[in-house]
N, CA, C and O atoms as CSV, one atom per row, in Angstrom:
chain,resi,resn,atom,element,x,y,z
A,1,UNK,N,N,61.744,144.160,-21.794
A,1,UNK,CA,C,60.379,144.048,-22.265
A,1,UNK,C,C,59.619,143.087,-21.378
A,1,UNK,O,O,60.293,142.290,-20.726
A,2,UNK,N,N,58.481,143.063,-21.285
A,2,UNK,CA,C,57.597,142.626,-20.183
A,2,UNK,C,C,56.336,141.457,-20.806
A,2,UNK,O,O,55.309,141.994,-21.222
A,3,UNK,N,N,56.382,140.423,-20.848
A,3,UNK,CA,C,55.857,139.555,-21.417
A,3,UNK,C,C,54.071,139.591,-21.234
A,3,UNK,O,O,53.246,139.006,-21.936
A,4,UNK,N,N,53.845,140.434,-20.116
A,4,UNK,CA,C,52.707,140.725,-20.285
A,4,UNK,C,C,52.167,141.424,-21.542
A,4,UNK,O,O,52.601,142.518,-21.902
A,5,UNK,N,N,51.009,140.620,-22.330
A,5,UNK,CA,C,50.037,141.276,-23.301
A,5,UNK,C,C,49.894,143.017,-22.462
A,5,UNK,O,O,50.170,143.523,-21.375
A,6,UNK,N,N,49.443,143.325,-23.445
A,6,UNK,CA,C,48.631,144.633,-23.444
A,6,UNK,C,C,47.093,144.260,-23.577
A,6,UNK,O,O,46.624,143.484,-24.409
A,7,UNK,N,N,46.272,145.086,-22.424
A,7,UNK,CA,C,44.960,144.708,-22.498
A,7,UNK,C,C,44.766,144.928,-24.038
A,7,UNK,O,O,45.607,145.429,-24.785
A,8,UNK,N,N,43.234,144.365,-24.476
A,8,UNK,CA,C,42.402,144.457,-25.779
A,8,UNK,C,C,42.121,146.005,-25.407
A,8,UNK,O,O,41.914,146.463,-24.284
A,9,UNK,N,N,42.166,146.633,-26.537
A,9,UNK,CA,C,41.524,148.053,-26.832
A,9,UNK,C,C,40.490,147.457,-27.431
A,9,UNK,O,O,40.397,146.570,-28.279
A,10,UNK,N,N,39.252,148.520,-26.455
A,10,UNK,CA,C,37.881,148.299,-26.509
A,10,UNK,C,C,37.592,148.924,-27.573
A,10,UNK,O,O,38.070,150.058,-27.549
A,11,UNK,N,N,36.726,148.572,-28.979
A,11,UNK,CA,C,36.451,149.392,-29.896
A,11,UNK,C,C,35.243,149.821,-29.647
A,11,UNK,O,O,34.312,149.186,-29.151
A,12,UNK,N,N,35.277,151.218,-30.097
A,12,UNK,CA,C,33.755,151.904,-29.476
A,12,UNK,C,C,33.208,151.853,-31.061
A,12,UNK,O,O,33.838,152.124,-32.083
A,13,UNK,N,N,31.608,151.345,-30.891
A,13,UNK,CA,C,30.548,151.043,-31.718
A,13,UNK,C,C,30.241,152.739,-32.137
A,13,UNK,O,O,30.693,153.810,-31.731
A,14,UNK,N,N,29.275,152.352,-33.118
A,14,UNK,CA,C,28.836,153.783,-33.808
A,14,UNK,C,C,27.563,153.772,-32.329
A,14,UNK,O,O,27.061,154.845,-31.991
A,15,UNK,N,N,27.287,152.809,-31.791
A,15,UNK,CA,C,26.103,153.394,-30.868
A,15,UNK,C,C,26.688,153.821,-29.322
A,15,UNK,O,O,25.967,154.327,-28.462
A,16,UNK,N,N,28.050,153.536,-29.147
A,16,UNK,CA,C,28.821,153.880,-28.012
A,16,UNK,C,C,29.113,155.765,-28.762
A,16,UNK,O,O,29.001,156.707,-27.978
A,17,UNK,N,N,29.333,155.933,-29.698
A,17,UNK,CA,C,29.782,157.497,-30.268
A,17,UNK,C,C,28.741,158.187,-30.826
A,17,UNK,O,O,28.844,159.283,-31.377
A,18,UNK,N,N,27.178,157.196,-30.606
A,18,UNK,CA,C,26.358,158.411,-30.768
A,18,UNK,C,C,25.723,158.988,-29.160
A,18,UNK,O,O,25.042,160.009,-29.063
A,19,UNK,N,N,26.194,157.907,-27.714
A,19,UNK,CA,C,25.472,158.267,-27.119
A,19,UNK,C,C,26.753,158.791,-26.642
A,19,UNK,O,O,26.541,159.170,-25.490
A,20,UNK,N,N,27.648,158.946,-26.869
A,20,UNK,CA,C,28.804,160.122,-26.093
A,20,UNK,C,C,28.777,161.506,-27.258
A,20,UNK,O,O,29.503,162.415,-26.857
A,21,UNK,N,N,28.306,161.711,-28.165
A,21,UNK,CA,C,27.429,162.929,-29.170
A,21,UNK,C,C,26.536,163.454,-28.493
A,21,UNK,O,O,26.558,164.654,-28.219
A,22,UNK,N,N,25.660,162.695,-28.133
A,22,UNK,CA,C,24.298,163.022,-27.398
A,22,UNK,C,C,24.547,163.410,-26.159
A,22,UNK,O,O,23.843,164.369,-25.845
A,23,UNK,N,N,25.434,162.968,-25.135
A,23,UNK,CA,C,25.730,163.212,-23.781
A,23,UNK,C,C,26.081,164.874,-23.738
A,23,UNK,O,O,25.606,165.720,-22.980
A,24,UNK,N,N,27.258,165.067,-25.012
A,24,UNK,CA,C,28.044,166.578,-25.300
A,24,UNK,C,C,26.956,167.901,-25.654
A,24,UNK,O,O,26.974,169.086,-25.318
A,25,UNK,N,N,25.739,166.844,-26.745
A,25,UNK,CA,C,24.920,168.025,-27.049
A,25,UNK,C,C,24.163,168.156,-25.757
A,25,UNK,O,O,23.840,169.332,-25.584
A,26,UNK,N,N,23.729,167.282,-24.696
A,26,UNK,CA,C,23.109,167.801,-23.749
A,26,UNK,C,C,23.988,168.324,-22.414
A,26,UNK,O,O,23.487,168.548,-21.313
A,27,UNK,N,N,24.930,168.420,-22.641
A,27,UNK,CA,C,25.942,169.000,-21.682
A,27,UNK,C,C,25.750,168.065,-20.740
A,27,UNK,O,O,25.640,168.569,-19.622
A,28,UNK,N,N,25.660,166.800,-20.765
A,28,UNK,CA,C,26.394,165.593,-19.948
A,28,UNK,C,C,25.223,165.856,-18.548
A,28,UNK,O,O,25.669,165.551,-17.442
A,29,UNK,N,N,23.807,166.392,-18.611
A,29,UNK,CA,C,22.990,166.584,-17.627
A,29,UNK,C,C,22.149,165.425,-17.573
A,29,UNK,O,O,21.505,165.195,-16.550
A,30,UNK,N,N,22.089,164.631,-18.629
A,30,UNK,CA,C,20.754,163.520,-19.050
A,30,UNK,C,C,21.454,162.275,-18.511
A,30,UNK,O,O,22.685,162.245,-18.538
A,31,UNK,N,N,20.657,161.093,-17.953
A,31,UNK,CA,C,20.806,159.987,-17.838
A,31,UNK,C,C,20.050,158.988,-18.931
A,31,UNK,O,O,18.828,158.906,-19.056
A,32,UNK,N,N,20.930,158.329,-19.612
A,32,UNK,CA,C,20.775,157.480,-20.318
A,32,UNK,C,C,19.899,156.409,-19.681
A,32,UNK,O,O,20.583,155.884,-18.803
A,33,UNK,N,N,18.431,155.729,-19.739
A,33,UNK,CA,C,18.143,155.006,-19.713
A,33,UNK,C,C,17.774,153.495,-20.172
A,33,UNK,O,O,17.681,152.374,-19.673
A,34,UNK,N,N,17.630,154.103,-21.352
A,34,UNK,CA,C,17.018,152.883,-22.016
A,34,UNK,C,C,17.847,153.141,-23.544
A,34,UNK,O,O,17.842,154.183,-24.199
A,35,UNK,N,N,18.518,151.904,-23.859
A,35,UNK,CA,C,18.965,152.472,-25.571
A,35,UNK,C,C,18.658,151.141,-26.745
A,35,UNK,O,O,19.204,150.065,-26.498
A,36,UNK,N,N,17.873,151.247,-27.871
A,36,UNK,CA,C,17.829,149.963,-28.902
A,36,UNK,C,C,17.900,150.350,-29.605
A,36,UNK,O,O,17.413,151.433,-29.931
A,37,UNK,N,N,18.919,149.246,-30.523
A,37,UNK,CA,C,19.076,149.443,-31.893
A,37,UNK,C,C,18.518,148.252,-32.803
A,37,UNK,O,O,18.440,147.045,-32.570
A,38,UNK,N,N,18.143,149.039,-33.962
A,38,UNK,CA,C,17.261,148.180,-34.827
A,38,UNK,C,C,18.586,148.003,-36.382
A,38,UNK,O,O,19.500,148.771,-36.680
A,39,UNK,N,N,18.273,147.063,-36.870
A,39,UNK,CA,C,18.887,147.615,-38.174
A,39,UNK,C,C,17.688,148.036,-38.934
A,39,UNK,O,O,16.504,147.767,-38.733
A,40,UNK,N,N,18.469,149.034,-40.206
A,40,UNK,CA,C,17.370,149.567,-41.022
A,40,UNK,C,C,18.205,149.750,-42.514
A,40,UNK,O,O,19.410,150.000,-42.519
A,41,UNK,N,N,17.492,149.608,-43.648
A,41,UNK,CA,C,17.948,149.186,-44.916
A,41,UNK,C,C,16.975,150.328,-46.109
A,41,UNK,O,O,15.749,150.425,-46.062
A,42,UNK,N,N,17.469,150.752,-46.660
A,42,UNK,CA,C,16.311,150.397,-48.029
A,42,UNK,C,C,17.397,150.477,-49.072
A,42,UNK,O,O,18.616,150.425,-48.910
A,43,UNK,N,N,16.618,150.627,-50.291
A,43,UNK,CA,C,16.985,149.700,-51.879
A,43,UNK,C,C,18.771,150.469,-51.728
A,43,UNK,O,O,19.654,149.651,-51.988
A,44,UNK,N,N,19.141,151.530,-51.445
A,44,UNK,CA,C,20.583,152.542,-51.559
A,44,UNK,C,C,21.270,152.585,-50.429
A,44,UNK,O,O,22.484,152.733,-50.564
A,45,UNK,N,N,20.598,152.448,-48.710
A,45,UNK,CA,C,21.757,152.828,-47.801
A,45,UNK,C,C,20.931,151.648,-47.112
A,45,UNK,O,O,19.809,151.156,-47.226
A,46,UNK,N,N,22.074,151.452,-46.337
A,46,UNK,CA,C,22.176,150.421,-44.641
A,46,UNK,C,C,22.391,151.431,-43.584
A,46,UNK,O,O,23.059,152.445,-43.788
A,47,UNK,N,N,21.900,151.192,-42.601
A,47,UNK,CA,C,22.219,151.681,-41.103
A,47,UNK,C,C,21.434,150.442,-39.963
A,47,UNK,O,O,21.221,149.233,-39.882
A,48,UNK,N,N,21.189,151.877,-39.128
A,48,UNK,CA,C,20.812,151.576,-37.281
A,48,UNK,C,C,20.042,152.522,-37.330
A,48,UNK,O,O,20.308,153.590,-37.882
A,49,UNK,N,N,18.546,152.139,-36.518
A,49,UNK,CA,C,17.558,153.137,-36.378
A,49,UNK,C,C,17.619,152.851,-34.448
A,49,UNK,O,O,17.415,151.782,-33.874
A,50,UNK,N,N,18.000,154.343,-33.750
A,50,UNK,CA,C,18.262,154.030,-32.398
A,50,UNK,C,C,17.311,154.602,-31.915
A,50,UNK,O,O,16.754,155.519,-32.519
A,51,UNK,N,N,16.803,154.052,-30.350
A,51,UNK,CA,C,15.853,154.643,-29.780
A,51,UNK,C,C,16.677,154.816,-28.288
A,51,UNK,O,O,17.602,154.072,-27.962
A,52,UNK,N,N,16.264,155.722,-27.610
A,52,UNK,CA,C,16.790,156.060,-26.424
A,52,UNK,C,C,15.769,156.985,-25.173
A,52,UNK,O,O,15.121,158.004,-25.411
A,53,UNK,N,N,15.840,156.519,-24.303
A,53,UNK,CA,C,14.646,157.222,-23.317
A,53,UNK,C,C,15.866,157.983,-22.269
A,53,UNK,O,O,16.525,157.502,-21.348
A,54,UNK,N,N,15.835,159.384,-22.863
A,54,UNK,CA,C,16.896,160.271,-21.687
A,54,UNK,C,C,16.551,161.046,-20.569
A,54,UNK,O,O,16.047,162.123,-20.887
A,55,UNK,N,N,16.682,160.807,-19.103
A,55,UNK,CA,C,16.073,161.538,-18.143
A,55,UNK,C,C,17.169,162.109,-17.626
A,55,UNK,O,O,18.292,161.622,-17.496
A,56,UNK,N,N,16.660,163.476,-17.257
A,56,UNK,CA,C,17.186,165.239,-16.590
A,56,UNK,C,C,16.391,165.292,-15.213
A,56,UNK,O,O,15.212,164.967,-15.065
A,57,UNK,N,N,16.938,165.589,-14.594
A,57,UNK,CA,C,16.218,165.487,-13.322
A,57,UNK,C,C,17.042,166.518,-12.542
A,57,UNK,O,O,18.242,166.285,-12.400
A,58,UNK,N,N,16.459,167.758,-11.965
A,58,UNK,CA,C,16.683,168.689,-11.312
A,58,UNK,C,C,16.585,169.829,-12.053
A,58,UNK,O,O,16.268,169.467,-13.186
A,59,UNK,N,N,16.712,171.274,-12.004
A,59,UNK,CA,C,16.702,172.449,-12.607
A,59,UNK,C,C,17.547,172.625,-14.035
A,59,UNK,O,O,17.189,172.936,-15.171
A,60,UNK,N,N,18.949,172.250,-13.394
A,60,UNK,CA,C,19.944,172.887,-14.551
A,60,UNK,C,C,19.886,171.338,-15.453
A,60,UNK,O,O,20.102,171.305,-16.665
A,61,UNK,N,N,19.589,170.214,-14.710
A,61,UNK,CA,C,19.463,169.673,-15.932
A,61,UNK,C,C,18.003,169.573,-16.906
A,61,UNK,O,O,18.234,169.462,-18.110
A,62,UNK,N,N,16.713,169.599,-16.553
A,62,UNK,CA,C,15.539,169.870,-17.156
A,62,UNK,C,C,16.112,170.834,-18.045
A,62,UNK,O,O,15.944,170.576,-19.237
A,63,UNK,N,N,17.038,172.361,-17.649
A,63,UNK,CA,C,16.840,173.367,-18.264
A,63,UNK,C,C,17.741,173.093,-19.709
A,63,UNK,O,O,17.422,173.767,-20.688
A,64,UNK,N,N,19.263,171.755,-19.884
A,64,UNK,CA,C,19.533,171.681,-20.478
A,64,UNK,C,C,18.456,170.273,-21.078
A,64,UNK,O,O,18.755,169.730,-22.141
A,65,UNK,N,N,17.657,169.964,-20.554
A,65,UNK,CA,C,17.035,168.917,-21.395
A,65,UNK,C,C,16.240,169.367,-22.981
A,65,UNK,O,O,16.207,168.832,-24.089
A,66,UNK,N,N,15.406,171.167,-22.141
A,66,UNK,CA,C,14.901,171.826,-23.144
A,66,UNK,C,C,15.732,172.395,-23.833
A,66,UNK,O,O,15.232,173.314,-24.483
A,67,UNK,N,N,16.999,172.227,-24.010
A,67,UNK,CA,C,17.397,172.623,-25.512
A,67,UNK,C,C,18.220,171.800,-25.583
A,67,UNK,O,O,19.301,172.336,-25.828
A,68,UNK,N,N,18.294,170.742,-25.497
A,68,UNK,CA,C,18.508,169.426,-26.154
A,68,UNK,C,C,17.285,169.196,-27.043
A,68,UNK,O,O,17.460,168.987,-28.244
A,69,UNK,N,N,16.083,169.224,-26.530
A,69,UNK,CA,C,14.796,168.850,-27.635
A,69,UNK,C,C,14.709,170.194,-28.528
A,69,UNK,O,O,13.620,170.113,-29.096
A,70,UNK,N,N,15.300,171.305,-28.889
A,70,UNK,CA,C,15.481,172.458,-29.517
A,70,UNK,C,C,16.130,171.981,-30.134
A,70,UNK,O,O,15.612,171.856,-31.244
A,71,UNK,N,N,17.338,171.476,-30.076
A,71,UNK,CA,C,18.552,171.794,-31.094
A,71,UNK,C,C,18.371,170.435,-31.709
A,71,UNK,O,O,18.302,170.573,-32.930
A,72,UNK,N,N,18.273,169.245,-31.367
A,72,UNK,CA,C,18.535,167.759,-31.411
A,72,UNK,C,C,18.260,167.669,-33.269
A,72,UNK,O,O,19.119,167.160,-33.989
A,73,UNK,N,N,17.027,168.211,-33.805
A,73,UNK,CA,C,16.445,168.121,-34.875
A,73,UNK,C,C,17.636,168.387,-36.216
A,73,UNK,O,O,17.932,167.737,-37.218
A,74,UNK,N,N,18.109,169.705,-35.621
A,74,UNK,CA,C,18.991,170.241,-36.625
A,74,UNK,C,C,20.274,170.070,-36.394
A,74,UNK,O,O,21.119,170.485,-37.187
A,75,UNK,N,N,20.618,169.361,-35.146
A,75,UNK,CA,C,21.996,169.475,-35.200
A,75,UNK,C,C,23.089,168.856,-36.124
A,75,UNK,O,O,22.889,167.840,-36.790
A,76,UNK,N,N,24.325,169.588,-36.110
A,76,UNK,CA,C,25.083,168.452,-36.927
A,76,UNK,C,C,26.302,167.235,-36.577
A,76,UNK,O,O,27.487,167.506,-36.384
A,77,UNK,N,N,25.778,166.012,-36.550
A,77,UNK,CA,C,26.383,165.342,-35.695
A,77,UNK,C,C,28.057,164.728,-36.795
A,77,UNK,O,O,27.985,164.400,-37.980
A,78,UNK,N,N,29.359,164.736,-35.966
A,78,UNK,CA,C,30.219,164.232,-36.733
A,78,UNK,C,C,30.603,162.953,-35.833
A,78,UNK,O,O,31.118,163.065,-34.720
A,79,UNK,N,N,30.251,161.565,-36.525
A,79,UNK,CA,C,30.281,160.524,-35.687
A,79,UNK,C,C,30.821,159.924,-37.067
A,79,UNK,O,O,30.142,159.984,-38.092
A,80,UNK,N,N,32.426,159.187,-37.010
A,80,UNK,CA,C,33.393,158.639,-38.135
A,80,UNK,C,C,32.491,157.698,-38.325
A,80,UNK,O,O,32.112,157.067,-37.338
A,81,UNK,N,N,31.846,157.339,-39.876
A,81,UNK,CA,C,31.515,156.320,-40.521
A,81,UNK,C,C,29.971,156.418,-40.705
A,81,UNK,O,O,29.304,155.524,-41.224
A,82,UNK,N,N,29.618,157.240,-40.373
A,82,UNK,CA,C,28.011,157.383,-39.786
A,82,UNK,C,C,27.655,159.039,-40.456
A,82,UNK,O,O,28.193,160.147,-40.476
A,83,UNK,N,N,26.227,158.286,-41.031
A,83,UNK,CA,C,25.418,160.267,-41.267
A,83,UNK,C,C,24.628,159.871,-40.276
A,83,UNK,O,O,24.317,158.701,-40.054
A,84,UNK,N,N,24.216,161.016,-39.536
A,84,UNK,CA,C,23.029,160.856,-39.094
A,84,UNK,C,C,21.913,161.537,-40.008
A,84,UNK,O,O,21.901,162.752,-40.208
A,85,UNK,N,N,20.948,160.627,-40.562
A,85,UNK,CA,C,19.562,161.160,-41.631
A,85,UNK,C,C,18.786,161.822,-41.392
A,85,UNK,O,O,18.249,162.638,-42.140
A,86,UNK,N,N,18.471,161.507,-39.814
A,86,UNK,CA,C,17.166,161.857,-39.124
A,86,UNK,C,C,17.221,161.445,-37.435
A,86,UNK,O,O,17.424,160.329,-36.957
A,87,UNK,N,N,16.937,162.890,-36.632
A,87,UNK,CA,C,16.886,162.866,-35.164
A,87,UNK,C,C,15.744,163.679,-34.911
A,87,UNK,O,O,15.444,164.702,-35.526
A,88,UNK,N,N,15.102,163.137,-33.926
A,88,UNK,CA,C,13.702,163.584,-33.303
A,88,UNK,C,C,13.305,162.876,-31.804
A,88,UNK,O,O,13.142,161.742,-31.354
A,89,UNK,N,N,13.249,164.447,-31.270
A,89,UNK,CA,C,12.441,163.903,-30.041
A,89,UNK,C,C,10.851,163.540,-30.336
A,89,UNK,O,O,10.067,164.275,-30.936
A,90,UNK,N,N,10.489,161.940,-29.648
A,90,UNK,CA,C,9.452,161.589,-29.845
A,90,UNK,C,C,7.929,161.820,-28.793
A,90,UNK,O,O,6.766,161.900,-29.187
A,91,UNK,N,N,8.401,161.878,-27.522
A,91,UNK,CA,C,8.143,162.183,-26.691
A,91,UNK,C,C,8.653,162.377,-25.537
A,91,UNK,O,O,9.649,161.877,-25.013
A,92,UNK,N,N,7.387,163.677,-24.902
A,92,UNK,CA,C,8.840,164.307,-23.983
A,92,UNK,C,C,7.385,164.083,-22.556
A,92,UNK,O,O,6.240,164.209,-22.990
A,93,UNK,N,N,7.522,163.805,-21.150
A,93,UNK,CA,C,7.151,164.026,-20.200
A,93,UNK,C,C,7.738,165.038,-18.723
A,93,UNK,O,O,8.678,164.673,-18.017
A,94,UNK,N,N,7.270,165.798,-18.591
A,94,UNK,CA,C,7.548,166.894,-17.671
A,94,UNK,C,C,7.125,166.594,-16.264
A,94,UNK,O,O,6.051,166.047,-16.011
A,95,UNK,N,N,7.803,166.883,-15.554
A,95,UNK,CA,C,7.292,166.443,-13.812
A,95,UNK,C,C,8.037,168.016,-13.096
A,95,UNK,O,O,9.104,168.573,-13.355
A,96,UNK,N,N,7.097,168.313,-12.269
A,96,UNK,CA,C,7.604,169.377,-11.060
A,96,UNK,C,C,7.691,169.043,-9.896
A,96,UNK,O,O,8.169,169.804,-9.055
A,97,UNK,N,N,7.203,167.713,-9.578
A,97,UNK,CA,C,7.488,167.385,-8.193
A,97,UNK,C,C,7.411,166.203,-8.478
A,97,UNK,O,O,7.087,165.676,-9.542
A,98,UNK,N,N,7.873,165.523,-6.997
A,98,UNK,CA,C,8.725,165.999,-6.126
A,98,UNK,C,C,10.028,166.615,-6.569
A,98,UNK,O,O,10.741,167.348,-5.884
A,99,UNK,N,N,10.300,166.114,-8.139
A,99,UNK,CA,C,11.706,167.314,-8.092
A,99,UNK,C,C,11.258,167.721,-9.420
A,99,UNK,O,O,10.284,167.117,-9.867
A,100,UNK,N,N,11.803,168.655,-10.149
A,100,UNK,CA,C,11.347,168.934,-11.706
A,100,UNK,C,C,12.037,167.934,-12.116
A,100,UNK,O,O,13.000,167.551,-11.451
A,101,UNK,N,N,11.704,167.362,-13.208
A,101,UNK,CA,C,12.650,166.399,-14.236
A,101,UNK,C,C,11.821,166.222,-15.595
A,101,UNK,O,O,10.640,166.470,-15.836
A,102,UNK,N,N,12.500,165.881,-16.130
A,102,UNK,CA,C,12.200,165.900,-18.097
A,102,UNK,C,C,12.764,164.550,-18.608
A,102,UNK,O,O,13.941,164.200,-18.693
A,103,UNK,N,N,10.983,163.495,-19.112
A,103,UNK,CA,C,11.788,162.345,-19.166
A,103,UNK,C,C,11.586,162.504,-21.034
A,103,UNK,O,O,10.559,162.904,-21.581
A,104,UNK,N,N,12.696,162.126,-21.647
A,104,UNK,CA,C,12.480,162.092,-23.145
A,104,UNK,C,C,12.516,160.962,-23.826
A,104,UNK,O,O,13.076,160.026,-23.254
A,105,UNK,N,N,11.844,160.666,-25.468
A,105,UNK,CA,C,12.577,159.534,-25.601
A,105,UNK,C,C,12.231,160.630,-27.511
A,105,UNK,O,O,11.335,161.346,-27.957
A,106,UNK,N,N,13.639,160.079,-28.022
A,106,UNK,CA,C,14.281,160.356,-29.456
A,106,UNK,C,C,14.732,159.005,-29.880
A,106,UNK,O,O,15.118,158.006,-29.273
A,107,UNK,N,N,14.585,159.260,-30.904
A,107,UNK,CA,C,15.050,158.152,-32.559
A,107,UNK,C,C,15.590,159.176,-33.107
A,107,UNK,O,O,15.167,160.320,-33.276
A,108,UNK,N,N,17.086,158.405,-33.516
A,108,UNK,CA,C,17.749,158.731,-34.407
A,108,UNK,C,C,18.160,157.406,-35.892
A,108,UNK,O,O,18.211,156.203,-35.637
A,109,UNK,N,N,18.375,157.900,-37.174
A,109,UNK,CA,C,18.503,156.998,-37.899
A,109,UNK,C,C,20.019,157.493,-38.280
A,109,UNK,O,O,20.348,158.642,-38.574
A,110,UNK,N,N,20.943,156.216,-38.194
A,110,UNK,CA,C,21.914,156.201,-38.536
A,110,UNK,C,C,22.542,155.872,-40.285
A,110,UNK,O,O,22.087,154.860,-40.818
A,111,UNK,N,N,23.384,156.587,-40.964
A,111,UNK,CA,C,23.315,155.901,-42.118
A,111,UNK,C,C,25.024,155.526,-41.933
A,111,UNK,O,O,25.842,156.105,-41.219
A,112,UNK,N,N,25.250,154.209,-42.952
A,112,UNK,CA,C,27.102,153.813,-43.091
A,112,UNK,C,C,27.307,154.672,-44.277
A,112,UNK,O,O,26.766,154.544,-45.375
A,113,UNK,N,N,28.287,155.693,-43.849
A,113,UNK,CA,C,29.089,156.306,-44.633
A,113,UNK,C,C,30.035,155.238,-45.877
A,113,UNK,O,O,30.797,154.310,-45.605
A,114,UNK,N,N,29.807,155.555,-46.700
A,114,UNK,CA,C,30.686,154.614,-47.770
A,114,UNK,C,C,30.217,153.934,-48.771
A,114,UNK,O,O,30.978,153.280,-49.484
């Protein structure tokens, strides 16, 4: 046996497993820019209200950006410990040049399961 520890296993946050959710629903084309989390409460549930600004930049990814902002609303996300209540793209900006790209930004509200 080898007296060396074993590194720490990194525990991934509910906001590390919603933006690897989000990466899958957009088929891994979007760059994550910007991500905040707020807490959010009322009188029955606790969560995280997240904001995120996601940019697609080139053809096939713009083309999966637009149905990322299609599906995002209704999708159903399974993230352990977490509902998601409510997802919406908030605003979306479009560019054709110099390259096409699709910059977005969505809120999602997280609720604690339990």
């Amino acid at each position: 046996m080898s007296d060396e520890a074993a590194p720490p296993r990194t525990r991934r946050t509910a906001a590390d497993r919603l933006r690897a959710a989000l990466a899958d629903l957009h088929q891994h084309r979007g760059q994550v820019l910007t991500h905040t989390e707020k807490a959010w409460a009322s009188i029955t549930f606790a969560g995280t209200r997240h904001s995120l600004a996601i940019l697609f930049a080139g053809d096939e990814a713009v083309e999966a950006g637009e149905q990322f902002v299609a599906v995002l609303p209704d999708h159903e996300f399974a993230i352990p410990g977490q509902l998601v209540a409510d997802a919406g793209v908030v605003e979306v900006e479009h560019r054709l040049t110099p390259e096409p790209r699709l910059l977005l930004q969505c809120e999602l509200l997280l609720l604690e399961e339990g």
